[in-house]
VEXTIMI-975789 format. One record per residue: residue in one letter; y, z, x of N, C-alpha, C, O, CB in turn. Coordinates in steps of 0.02 Angstrom, whole numbers, plus 32768, in hexadecimal, padded with zeros to 4 digits. Each point is the difference from the previous one (the first is absolute). Glycine has a CB too. Layout:
AYZXYZXYZXYZXYZX;...
***
This chain:
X5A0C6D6D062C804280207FFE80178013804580397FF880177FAE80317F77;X7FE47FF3809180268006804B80027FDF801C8021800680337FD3803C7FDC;X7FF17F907FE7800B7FAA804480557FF87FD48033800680237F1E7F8C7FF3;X80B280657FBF80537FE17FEC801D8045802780247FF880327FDC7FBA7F39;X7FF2808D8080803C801D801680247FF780538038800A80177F9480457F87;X7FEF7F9B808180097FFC804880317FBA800A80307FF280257F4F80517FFA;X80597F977FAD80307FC08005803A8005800080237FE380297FA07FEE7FAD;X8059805C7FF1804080047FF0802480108051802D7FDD80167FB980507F5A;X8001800380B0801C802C802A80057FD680328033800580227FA680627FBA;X7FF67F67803780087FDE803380347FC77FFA801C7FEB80327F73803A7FE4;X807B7FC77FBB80367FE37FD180458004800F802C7FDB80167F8A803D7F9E;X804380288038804F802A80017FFF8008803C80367FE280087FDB80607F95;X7FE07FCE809D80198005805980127FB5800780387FEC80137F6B807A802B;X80307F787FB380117FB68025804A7FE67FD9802D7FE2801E7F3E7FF47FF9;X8098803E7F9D80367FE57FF0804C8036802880397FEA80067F737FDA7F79;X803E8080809580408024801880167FD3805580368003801C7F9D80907F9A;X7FF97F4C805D80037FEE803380287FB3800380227FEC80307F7380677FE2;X80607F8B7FB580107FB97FF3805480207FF5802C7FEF80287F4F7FC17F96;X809280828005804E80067FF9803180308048803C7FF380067F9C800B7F5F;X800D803080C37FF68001803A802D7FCB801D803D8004800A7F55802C7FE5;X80447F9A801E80137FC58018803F7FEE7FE5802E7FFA80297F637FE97FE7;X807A80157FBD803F7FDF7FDE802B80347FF780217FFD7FCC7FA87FAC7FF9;X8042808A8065803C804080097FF580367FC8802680308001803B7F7B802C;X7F7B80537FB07FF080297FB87FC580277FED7FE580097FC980547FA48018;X7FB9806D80657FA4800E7FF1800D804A7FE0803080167FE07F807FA48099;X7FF580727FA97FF7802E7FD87FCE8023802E7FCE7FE3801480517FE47F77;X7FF3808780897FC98019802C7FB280277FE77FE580057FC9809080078079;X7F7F80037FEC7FBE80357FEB800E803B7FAC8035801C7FF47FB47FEA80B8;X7FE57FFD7F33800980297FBE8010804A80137FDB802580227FD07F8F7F9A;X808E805B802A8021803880037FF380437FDF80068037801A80387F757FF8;X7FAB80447FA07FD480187FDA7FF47FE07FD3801B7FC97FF67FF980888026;X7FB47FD27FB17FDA7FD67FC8800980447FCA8002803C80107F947F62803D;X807180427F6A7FFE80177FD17FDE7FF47FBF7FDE7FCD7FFA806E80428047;X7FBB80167F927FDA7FC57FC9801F80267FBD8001803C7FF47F737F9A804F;X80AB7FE97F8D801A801A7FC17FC57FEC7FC17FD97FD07FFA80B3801E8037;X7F8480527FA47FCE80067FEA801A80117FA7800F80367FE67FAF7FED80A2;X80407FA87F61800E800B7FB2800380387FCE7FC88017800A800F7F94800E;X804580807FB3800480447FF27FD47FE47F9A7FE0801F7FD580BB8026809F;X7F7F7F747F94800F7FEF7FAE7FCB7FAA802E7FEF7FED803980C580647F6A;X7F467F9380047FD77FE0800680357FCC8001803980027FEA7F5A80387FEC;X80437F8A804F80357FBF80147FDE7FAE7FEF7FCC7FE2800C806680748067;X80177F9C7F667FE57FB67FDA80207FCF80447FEC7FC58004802580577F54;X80217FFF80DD80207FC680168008802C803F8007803D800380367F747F92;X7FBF8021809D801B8026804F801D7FC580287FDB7FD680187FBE808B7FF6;X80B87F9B7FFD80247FE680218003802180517FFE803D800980367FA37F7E;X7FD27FF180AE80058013804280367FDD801780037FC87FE67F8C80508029;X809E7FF5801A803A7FE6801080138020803F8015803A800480087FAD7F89;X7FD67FDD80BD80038005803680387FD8802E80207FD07FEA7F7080517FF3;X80767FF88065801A7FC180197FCC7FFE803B7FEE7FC58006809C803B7FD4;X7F58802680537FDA7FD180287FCC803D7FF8800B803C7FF880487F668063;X7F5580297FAC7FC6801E7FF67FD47FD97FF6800F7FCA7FE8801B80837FF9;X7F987FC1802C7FB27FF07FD77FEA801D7FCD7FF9803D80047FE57FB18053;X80127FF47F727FE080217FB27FC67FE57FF97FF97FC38000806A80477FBE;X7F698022803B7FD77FE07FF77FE8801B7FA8801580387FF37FD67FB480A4;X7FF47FF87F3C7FEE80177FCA7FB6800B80017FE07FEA802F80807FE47F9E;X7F86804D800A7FB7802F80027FF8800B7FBF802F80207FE97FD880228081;X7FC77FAC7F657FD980197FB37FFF805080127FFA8014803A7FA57F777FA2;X806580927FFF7FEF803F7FE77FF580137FB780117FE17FCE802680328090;X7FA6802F7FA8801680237FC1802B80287FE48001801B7FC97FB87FD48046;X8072801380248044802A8011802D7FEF80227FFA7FED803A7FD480577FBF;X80827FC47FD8802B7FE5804180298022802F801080367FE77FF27F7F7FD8;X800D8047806380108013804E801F7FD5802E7FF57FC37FFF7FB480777FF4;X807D7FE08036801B7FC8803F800D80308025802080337FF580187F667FDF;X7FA4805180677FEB801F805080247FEB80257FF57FC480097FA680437FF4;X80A58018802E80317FDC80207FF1802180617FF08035801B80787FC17F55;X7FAA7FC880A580148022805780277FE7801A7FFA7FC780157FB28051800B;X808D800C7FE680448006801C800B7FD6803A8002803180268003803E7FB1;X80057F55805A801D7FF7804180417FF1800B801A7FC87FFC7F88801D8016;X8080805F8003802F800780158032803980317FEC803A80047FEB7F827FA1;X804F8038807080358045800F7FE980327FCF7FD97FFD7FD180967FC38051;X7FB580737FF9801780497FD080467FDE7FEA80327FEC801D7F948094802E;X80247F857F7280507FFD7FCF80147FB07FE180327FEE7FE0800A807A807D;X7F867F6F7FBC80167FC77FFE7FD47FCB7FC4800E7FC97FE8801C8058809F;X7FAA80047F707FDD7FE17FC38004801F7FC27FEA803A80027FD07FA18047;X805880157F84800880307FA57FD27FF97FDA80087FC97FE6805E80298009;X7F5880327FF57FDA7FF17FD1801A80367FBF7FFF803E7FFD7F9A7F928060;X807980067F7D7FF6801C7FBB7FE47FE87FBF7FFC7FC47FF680508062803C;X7FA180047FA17FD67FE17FB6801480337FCE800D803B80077F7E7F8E802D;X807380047F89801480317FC87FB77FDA7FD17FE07FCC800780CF80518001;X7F4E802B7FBB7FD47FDC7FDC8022800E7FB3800E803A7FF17F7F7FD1806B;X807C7FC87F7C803280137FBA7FDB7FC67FCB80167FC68005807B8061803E;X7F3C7FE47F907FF97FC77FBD7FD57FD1801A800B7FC47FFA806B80407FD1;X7F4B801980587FC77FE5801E80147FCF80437FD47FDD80197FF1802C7F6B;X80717FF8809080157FDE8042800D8039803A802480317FFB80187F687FBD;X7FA08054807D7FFB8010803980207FDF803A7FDB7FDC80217FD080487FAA;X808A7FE0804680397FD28024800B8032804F80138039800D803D7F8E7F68;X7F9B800880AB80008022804580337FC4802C7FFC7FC57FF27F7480818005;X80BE7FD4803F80247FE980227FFF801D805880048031802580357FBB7F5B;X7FBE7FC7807D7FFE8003805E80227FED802E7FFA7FC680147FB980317FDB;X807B8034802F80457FDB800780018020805B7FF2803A8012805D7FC97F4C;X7FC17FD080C5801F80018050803F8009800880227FCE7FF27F977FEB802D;X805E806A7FEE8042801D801D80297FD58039803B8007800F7F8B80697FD7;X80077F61803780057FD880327FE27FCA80177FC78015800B8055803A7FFF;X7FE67F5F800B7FEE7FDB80067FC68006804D7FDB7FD6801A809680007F8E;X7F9B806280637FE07FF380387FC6804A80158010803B7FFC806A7F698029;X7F4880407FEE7FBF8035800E800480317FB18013803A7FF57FFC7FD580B5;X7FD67FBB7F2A800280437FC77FCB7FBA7FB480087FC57FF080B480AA803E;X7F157FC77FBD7FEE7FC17FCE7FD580597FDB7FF8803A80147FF17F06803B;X8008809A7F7C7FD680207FC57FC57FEA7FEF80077FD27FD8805280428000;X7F557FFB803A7FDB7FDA7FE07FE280237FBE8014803A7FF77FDA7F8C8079;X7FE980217F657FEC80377FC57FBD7FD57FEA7FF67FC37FFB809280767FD1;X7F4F7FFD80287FBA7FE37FE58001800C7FB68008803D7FF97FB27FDE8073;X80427FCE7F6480237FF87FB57FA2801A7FEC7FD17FDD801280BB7F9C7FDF;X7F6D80C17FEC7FC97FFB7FD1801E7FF27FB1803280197FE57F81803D806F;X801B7F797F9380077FE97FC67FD87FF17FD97FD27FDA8011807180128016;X7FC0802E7F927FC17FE37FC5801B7FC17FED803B7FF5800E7F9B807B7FB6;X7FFB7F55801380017FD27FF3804480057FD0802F7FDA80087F4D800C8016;X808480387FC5801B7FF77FC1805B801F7FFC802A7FFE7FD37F43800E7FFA;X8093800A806C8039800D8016803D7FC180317FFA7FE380367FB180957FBE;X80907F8A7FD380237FA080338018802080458007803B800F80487F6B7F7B;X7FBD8018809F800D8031803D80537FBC801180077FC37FFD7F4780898045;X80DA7FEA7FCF80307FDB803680247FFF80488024802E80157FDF7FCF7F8B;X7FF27FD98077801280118047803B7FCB80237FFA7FC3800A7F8280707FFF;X80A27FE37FFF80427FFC803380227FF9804C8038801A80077FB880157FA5;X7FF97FB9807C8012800B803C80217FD0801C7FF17FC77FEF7FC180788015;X80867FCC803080387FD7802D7FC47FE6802E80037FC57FF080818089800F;X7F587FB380217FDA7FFF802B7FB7800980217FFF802B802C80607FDD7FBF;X7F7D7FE6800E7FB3802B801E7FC67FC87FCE80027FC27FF9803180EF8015;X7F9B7F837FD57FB17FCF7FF07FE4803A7FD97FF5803980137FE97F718066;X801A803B7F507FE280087FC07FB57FE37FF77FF57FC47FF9808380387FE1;X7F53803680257FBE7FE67FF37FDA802E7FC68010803B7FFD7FED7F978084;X7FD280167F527FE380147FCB7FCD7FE27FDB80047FC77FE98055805F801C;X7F6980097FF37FC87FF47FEF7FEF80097F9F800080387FE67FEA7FF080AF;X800E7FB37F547FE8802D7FBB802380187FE47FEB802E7FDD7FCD7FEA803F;X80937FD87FE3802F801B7FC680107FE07FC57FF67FC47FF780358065805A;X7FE87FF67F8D802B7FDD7FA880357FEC8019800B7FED803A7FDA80637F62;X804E7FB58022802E7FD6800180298022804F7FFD803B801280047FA37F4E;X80257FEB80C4801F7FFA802E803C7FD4800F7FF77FC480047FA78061800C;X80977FF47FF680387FE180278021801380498014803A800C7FFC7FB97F81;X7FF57FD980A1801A800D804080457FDE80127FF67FC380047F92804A8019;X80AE7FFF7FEE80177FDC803A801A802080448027803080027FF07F8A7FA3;X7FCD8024809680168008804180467FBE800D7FF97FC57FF07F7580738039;X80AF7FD57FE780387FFC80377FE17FB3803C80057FC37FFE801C80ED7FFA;X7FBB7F85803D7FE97FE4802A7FC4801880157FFF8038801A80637FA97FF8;X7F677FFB7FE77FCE802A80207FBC7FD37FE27FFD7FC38004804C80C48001;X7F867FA27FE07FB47FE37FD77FEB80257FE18008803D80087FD17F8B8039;X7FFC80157F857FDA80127FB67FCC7FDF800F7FF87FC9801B805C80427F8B;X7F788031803C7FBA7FE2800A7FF080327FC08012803A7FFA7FCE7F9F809B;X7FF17FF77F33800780337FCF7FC87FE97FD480047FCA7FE3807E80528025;X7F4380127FF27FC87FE57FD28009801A7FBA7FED803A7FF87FC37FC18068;X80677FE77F6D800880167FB47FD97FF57FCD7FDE7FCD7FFF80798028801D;X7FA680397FB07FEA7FFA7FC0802B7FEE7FCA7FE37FE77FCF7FD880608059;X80847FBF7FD6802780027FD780437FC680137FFE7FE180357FCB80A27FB2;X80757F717FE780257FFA8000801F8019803C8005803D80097FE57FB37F8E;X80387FD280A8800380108053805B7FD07FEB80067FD37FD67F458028808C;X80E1801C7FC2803E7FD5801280078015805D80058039801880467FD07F51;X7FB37FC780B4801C80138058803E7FD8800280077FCC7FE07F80803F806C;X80AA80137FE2803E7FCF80097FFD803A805B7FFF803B801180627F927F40;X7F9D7FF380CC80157FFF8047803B7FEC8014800B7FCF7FDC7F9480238033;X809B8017801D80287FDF80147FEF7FBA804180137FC58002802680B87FCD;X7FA77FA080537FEA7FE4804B7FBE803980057FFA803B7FF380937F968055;X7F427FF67FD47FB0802B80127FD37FC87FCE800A7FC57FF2801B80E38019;X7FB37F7C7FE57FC37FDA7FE87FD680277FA9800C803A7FF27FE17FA780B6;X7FEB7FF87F2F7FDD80307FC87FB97FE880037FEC7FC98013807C80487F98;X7F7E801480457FB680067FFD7FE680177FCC800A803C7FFE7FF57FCF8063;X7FD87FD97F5F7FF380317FB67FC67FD47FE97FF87FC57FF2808D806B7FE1;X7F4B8013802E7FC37FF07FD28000800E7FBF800A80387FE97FC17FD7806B;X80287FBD7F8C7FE980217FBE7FA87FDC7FDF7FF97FC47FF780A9804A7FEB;X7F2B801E80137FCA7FE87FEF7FE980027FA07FCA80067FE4801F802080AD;X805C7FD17F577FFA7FFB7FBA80427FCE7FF080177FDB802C7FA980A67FBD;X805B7F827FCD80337FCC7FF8802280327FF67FF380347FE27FEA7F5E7FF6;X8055805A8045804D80318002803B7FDF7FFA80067FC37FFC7FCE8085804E;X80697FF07FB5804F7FC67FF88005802480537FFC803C800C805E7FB97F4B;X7FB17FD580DD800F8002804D803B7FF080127FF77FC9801B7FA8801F7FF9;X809D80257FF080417FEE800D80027FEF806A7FC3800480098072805B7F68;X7FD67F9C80A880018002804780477FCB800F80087FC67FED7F5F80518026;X80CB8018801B802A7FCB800D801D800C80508026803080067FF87FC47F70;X7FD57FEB80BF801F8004804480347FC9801680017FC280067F9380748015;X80927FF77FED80427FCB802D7FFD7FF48021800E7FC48004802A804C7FEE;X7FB8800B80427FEA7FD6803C7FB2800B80267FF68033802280907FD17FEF;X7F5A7FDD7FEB7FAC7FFD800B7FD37FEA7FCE800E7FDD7FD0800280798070;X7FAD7FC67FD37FC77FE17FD87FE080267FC5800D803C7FFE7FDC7F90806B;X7FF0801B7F687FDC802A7FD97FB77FF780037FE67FCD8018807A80357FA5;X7F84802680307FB47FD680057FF080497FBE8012803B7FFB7FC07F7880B6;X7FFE80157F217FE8801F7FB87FB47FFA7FFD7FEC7FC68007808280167FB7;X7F5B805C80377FCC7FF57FF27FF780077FC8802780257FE37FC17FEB8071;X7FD97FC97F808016800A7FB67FC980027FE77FDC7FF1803080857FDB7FC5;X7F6D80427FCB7FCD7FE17FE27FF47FD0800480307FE7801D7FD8804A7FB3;X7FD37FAA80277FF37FBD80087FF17FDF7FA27FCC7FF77FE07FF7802580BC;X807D7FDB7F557FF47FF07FB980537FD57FF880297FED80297F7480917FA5;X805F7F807FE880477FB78018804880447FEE7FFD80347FDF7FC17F167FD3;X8070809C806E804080457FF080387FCD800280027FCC80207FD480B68025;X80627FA07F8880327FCF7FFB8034801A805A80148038800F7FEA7FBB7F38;X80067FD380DB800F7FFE8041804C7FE1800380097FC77FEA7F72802F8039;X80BB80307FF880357FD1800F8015801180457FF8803D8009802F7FB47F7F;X7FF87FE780BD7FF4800F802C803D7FDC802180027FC380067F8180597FE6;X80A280048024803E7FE0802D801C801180498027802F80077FF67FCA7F8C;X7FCF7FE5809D7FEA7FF88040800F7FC280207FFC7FC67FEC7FB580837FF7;X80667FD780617FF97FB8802B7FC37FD5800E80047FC5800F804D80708024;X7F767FED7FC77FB07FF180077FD4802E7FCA800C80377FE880057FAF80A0;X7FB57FEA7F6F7FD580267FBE7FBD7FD0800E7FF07FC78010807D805C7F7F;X7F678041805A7FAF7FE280057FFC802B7FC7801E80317FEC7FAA7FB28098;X7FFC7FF27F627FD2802A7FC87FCF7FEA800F7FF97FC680138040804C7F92;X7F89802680537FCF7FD580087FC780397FCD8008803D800680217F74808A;X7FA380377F457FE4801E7FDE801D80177FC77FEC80367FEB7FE37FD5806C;X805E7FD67F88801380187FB480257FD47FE1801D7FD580217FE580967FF9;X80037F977FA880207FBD7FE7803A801B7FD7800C803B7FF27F867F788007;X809480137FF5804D80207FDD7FFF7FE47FAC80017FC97FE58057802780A1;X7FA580577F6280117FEA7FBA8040802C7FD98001803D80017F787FA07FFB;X80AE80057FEC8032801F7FEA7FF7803A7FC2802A80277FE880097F6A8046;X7F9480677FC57FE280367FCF7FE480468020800280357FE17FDB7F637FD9;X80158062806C7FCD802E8013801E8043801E8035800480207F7E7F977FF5;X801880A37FD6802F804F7FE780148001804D8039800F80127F7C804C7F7B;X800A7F9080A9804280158055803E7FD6800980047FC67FEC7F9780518065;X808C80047FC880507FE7800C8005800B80407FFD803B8013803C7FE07F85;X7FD17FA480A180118017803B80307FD9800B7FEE7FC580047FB380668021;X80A37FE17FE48041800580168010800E8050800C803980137FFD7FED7F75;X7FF87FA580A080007FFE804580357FF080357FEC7FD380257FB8801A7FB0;X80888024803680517FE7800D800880148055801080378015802D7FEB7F5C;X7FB27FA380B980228015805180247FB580137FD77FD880177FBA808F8021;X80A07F867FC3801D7FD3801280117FDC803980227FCD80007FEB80617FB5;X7FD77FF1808280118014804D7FBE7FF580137FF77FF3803B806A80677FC7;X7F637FAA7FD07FB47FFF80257FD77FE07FCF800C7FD67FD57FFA8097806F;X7FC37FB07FD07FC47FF57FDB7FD580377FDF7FE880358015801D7F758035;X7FF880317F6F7FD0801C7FCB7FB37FF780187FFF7FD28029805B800F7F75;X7F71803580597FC8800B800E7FE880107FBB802780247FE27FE97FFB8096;X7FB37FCD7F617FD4802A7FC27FC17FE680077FF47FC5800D8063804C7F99;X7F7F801E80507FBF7FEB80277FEA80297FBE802580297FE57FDA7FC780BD;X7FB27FFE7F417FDC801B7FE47FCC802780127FDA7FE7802A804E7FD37FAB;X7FC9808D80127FE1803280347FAD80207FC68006800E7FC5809D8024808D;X7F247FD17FD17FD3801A7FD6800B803A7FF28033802180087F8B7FA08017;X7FFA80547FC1800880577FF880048026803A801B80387FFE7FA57FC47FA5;X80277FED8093800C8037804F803D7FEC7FFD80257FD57FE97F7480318071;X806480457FD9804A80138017800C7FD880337FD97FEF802D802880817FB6;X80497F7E801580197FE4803F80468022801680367FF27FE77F8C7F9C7FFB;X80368099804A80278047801A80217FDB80327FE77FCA80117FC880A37FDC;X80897FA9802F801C7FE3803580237FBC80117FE47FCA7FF77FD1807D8017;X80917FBE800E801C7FBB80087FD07FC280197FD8800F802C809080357FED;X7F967F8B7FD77FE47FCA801E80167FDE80367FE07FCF80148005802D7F91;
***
């Protein structure tokens, strides 16, 4: 757990530094907070425009936020109403200002996430939906996963049979999977599979859409395989 968290962190500077570059960055953490549930939660929506999220298993949920920005220039707010926990991360300004948040989460809780901009990473969660804007997904699942990227790249493990939605507009995907046969459809300028076979029956569903790049699906054992390739 603390090697990711460091990851995350080292993560999030390099990405304030990349948007930085492109007139839109994000400075040193201003402060840190952490929201903390009152009522019990079936669903937790996140809705950003620029940041790093990283997700984390727990037995409790929570989201740990650190602010980079001006005074006055970044907005965090959350409501919780009918087991939803809806938190909003909003910049006042395109420029030196982002939101990152470390998401604790139980399995069994769906998660959604939202962002104009930034990188989404996650270990060991249930059901999951993402879309970024612009930026990257890297995402190891148990459950029912949809990613929609605009521009950037996806990355998603799954080591059981699942329904996998993944769709990038502009860039690549790359899918690790069980190594067993899954009904596969894949629409791309370029395509590899290697280690699994396609049957239109079969309970995994992987749904693979980058039109602009290349699909990747590789079959993965029981070790872990952590980290972009």
């Amino acid at each position: 757990m603390q090697r990711k968290h460091r990851r995350s962190m080292v993560q999030g500077g390099i990405f304030c530094v990349a948007v930085f570059l492109q007139s839109a960055g994000c400075g040193e953490v201003r402060y840190r907070d952490t929201i903390s549930p009152q009522t019990s939660i079936q669903k937790l929506v996140l809705q950003g425009d620029v940041g790093v999220v990283e997700v984390v298993p727990s037995d409790r949920t929570r989201v740990e936020y650190a602010v980079r920005a001006p005074e006055g220039t970044a907005l965090v707010q959350y409501t919780e109403f009918d087991g939803v926990l809806q938190v909003n991360t909003r910049c006042r300004t395109p420029i030196l200002c982002s939101v990152d948040a470390e998401i604790h989460i139980p399995m069994d809780v769906h998660l959604d996430i939202e962002l104009d901009r930034g990188e989404v990473w996650a270990t060991g969660v249930g059901a999951i939906n993402v879309s970024v804007g612009q930026g990257l997904v890297d995402l190891e699942t148990a459950s029912v996963t949809t990613v929609q990227v605009g521009s950037g790249s996806a990355r998603v493990v799954s080591r059981q049979p699942e329904q996998i939605r993944v769709a990038v507009g502009q860039g690549d995907i790359t899918a690790l999977v069980s190594p067993e046969a899954w009904n596969v459809s894949i629409v791309a300028a370029g395509e590899s599979l290697k280690g699994i076979a396609h049957d239109e029956d079969a309970s995994g569903i992987l749904e693979l859409v980058a039109p602009a790049g290349v699909v990747s699906v590789k079959a993965v054992d029981g070790a872990r395989d952590s980290g972009t390739p």
